[in-house]
SERO-4910 file (N, C-alpha, C, O; in steps of 0.05 Angstrom, whole numbers):
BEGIN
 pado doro    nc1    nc2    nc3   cac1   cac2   cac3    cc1    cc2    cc3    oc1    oc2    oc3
  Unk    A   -302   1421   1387   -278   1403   1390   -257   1412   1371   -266   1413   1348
  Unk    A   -230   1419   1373   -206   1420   1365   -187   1406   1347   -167   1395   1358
  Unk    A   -189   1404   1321   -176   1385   1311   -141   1393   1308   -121   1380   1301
  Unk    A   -143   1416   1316   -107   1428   1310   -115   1450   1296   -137   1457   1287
  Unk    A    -90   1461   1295    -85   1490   1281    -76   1485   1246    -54   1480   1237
  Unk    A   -103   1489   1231    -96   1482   1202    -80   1493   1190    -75   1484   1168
  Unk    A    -64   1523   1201    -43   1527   1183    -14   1522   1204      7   1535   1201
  Unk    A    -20   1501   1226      7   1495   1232     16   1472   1212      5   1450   1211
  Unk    A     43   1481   1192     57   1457   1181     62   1428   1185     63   1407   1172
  Unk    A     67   1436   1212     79   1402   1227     59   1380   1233     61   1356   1229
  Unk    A     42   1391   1241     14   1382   1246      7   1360   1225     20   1356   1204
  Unk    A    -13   1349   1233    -26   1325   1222    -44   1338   1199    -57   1357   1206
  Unk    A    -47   1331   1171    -57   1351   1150    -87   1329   1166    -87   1307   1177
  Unk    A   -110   1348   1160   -136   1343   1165   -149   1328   1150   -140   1328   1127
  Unk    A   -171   1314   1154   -178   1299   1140   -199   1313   1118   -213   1333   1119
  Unk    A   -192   1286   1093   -216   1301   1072   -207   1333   1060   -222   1350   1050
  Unk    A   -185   1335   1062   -171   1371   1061   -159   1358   1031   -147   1338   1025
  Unk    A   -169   1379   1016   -151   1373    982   -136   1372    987   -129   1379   1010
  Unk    A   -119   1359    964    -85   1357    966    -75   1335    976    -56   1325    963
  Unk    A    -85   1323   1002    -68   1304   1015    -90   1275   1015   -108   1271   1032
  Unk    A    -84   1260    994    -98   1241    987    -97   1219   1008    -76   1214   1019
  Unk    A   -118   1208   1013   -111   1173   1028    -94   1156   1022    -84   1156    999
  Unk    A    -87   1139   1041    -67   1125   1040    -82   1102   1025   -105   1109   1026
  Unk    A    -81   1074   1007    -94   1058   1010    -87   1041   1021    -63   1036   1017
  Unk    A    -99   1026   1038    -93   1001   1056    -81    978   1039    -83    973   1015
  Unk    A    -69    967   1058    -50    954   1046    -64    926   1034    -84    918   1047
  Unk    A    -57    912   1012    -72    888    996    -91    895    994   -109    880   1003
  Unk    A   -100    921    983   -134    926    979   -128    930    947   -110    943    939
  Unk    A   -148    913    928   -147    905    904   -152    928    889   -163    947    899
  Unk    A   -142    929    859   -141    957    847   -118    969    856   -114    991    844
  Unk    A    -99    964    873    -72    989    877    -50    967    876    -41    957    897
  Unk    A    -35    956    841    -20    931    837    -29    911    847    -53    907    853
  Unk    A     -9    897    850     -8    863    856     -8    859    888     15    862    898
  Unk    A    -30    853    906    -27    841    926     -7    833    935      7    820    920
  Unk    A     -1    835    953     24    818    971     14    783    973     -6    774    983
  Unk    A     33    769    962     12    745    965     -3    735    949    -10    712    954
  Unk    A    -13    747    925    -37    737    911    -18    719    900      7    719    901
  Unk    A    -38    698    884    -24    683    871    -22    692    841    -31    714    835
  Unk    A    -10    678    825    -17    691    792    -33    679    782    -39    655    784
  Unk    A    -43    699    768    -78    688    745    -64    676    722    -45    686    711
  Unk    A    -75    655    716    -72    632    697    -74    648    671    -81    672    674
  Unk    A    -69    640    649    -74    655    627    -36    671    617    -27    676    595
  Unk    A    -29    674    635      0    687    639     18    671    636     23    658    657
  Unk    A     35    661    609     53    635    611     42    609    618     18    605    625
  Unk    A     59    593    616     46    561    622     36    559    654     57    565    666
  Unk    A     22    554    669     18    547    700     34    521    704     32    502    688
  Unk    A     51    520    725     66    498    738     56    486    741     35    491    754
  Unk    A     61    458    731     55    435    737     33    419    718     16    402    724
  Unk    A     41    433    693     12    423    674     39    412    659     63    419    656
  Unk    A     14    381    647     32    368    630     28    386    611     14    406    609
  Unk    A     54    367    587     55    375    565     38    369    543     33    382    522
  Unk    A     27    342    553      6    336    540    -20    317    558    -18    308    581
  Unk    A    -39    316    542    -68    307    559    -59    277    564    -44    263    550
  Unk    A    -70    273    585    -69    253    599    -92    230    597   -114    235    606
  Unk    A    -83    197    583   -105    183    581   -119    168    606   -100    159    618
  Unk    A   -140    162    619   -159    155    638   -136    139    661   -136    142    686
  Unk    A   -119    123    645    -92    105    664    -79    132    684    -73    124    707
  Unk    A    -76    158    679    -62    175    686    -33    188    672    -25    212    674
  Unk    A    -21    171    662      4    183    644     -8    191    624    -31    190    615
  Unk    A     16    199    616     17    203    592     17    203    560     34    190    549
  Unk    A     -2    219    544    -11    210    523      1    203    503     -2    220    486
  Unk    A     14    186    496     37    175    481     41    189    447     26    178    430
  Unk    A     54    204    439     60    221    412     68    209    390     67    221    369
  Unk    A     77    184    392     88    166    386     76    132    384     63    121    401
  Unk    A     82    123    362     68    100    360     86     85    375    110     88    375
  Unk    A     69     61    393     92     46    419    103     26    401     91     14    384
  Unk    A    126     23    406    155      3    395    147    -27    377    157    -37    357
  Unk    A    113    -37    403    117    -64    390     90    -63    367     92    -80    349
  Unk    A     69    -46    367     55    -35    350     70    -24    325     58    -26    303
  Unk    A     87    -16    325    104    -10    298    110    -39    287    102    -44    264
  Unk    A    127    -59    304    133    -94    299    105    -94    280    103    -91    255
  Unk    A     88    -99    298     58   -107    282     49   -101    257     44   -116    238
  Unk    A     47    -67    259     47    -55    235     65    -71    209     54    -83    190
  Unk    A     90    -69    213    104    -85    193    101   -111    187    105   -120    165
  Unk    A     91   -127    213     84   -153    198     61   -155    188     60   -174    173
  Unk    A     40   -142    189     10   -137    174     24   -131    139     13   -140    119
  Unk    A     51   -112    138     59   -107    112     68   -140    100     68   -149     77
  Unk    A     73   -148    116     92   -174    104     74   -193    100     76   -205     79
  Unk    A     56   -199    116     38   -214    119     15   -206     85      6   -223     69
  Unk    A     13   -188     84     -4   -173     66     10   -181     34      1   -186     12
  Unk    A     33   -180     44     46   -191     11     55   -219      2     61   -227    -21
  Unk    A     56   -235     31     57   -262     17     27   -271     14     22   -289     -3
  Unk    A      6   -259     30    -18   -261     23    -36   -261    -11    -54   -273    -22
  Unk    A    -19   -243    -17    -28   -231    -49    -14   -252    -63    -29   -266    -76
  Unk    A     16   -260    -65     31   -271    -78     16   -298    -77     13   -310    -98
  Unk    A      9   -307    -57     -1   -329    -57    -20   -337    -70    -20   -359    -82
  Unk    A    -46   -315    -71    -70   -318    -76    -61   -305   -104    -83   -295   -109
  Unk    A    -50   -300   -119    -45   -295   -140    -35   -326   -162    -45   -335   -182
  Unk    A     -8   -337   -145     -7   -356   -152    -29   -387   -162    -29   -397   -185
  Unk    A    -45   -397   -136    -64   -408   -138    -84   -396   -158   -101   -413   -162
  Unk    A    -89   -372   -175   -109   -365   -183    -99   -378   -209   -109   -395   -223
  Unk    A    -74   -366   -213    -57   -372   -250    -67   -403   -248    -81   -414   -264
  Unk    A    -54   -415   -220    -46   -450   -224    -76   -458   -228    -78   -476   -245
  Unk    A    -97   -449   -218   -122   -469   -221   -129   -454   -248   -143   -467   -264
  Unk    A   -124   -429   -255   -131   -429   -285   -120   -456   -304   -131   -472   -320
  Unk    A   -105   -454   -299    -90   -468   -321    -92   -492   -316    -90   -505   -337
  Unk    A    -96   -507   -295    -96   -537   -289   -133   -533   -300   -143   -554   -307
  Unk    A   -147   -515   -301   -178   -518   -311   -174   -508   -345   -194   -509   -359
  Unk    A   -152   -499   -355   -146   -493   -381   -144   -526   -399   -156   -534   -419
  Unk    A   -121   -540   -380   -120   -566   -389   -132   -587   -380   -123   -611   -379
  Unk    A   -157   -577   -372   -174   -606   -364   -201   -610   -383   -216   -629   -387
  Unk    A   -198   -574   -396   -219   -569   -419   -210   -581   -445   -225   -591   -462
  Unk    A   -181   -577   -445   -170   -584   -469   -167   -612   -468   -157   -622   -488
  Unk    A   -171   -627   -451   -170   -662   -458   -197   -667   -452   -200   -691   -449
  Unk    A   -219   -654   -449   -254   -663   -451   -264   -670   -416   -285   -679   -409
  Unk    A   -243   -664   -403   -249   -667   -372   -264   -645   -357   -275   -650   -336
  Unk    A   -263   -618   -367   -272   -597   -353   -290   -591   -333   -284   -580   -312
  Unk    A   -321   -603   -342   -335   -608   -336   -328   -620   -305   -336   -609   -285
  Unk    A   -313   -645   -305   -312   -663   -282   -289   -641   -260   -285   -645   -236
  Unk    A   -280   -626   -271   -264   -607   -244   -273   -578   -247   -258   -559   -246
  Unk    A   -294   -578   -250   -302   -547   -250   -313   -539   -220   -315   -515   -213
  Unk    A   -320   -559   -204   -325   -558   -177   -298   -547   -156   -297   -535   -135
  Unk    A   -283   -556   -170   -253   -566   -162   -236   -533   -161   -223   -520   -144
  Unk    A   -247   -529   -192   -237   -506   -194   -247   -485   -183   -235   -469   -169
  Unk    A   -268   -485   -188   -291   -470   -163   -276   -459   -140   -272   -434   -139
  Unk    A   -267   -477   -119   -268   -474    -91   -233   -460    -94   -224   -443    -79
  Unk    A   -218   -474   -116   -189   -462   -126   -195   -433   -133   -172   -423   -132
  Unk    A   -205   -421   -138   -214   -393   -147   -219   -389   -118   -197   -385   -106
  Unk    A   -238   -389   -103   -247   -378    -76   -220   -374    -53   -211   -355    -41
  Unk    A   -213   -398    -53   -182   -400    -38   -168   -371    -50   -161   -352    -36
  Unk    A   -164   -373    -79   -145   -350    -81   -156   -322    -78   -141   -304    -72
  Unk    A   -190   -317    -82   -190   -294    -80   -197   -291    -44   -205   -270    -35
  Unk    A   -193   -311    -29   -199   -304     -5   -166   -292     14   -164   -279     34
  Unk    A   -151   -302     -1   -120   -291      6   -115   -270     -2   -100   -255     10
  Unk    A   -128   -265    -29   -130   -236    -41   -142   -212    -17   -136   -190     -9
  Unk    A   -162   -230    -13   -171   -204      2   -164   -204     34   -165   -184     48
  Unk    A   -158   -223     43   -142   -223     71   -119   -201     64   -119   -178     74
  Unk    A   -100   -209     45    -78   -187     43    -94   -160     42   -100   -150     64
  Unk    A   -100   -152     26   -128   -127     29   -125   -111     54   -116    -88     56
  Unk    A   -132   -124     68   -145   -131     97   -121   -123    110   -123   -103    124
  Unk    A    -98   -135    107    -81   -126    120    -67   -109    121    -55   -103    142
  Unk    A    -61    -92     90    -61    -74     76    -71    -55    100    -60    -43    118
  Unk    A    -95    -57     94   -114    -34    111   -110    -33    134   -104    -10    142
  Unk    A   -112    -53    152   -106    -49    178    -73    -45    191    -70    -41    215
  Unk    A    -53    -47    176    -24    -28    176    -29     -5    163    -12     11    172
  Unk    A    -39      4    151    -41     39    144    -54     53    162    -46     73    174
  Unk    A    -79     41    165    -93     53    196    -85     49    225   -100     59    242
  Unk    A    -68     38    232    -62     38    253    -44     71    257    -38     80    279
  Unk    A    -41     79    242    -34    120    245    -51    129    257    -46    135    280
  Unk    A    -83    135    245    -99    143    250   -127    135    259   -147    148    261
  Unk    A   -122    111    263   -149     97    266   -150    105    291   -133    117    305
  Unk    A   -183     93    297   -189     96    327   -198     63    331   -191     43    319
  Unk    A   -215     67    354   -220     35    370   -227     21    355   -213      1    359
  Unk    A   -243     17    335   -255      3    309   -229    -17    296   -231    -41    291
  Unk    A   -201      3    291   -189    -10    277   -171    -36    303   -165    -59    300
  Unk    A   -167    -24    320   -153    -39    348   -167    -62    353   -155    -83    358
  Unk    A   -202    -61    351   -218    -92    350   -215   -107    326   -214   -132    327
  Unk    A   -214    -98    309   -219   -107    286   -186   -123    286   -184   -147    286
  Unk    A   -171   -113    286   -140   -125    286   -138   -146    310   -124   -166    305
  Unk    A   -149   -144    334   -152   -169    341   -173   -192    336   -169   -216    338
  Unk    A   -195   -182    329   -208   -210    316   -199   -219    301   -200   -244    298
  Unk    A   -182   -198    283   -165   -219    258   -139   -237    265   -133   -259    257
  Unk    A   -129   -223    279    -99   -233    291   -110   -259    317    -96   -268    335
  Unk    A   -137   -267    313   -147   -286    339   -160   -309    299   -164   -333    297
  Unk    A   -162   -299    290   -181   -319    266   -151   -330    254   -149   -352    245
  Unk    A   -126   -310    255   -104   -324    247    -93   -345    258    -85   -365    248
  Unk    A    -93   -338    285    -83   -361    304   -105   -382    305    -94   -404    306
  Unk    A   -125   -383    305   -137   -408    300   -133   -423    273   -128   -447    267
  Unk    A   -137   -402    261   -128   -423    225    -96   -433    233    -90   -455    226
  Unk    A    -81   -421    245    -48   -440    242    -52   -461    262    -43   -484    256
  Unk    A    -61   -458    282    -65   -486    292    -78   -505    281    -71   -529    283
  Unk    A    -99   -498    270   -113   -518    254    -94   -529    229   -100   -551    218
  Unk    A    -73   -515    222    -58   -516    202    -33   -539    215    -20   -551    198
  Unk    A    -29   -544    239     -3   -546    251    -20   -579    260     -7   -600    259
  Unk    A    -45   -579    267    -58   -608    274    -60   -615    249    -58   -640    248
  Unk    A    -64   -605    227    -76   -626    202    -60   -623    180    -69   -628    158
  Unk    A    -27   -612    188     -9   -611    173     10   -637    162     24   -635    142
  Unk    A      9   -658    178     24   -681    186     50   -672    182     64   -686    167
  Unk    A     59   -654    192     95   -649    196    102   -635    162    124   -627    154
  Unk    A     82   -634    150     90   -621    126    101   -599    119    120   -591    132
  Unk    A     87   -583     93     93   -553     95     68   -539     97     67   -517     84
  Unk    A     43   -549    115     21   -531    123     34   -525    146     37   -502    153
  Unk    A     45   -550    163     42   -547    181     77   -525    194     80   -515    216
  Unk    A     92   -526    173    107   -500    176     98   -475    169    110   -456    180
  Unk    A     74   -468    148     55   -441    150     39   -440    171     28   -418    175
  Unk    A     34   -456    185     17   -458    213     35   -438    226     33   -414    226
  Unk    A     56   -457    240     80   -444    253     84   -416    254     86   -401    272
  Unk    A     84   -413    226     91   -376    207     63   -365    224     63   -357    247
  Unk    A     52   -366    214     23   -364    216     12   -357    250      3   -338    262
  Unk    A     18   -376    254     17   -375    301     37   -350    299     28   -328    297
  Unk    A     68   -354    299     86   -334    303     74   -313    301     69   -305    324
  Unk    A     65   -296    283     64   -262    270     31   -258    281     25   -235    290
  Unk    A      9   -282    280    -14   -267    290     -5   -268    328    -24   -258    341
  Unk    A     11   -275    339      8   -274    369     21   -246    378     16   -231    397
  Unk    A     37   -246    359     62   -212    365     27   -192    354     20   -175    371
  Unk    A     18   -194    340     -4   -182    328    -14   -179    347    -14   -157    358
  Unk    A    -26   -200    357    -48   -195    380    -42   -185    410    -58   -174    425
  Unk    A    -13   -191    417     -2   -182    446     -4   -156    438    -18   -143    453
  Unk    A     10   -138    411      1   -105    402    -16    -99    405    -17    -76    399
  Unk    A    -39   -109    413    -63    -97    410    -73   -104    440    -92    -91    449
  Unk    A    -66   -114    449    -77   -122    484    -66   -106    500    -81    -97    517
  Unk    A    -42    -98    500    -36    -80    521    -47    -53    527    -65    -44    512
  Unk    A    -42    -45    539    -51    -11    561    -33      7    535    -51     22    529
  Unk    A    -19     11    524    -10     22    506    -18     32    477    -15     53    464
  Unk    A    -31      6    472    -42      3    448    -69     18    457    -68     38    444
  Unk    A    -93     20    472   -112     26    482   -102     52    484   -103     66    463
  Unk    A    -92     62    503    -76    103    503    -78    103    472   -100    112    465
  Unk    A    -57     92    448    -55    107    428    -81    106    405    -87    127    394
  Unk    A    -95     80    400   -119     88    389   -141    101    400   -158    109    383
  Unk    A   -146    108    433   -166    122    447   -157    153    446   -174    170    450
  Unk    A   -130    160    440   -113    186    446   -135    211    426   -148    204    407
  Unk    A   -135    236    435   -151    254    424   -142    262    405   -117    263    403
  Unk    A   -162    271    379   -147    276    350   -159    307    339   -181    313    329
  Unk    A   -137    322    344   -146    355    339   -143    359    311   -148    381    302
***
């Protein structure tokens, strides 16, 4: 059988003959970039990726502490310092009202008195503490501190109501008031979908 005349020029060069290499078929891998392929990941950012990880709700992971969580934060500061001031106060005043009950031969009969006047102040002492701590951690804390700020901001609002029924129009019952006000802003910070994203958010 006849394949042609191998030293005619014009002719079809023969197959497998040095010199005249194969063609490679077209989109056959190894000869550049496919027609079509898509691009391999790893190369620049891939379209359509956030910028940042995404919490279980689907948006986005918030970088930023949310608006009314900052509110909170600050009133935990405020809250924290009339807390101290207070419990500082009461501690001097029942010293001293137990300084002069020793010094007229009564001591004895208010040392119970003074007792529970000491406990009061160091229990404000350490609520401020308390709140101290839970406005600094709200930066970095995780779920621990987000429960913990609402059991407290739920033990506040019960003490001001209790403060606001057994105040008789006084001035408990305007620290009640104080008291309801700042633990409810406290506690709505901590209930929302927001607050949950930023203490659940991942920490590299």
């Amino acid at each position: 059988m006849s394949f042609g005349d191998p030293n005619n020029p014009y002719g079809p060069p023969p197959q497998g003959q040095p010199g005249y290499p194969q063609q490679p078929p077209q989109g056959q891998p190894g000869y550049g970039y496919p027609q079509g392929a898509p691009q391999q990941p790893g190369y620049g950012y891939p379209q359509g990726q956030p910028a940042y990880p995404g919490y279980p709700g689907g948006n986005m992971m918030p970088v930023q502490m949310p608006g009314l969580m900052k509110t909170a934060r600050v009133l935990l500061f405020i809250l924290a310092g009339f807390q101290l001031l207070f419990g500082l106060i009461t501690g001097i005043a029942v010293g001293a009202a137990q300084d002069l009950s020793n010094g007229v031969g009564s001591g004895d009969d208010t040392d119970t008195l003074a007792g529970l006047g000491f406990l009061v102040a160091a229990l404000l002492v350490g609520l401020g503490a308390l709140s101290i701590f839970l406005g600094v951690k709200f930066k970095n804390g995780g779920s621990g501190i987000r429960i913990t700020t609402i059991v407290y901001a739920s033990l506040m609002i019960l003490g001001g109501i209790v403060n606001i029924v057994n105040g008789a129009n006084g001035s408990a019952t305007f620290g009640g008031l104080i008291s309801l006000a700042i633990a409810g802003i406290i506690l709505a910070s901590m209930v929302n979908g927001a607050a949950s994203a930023w203490f659940n958010r991942p920490r590299y």
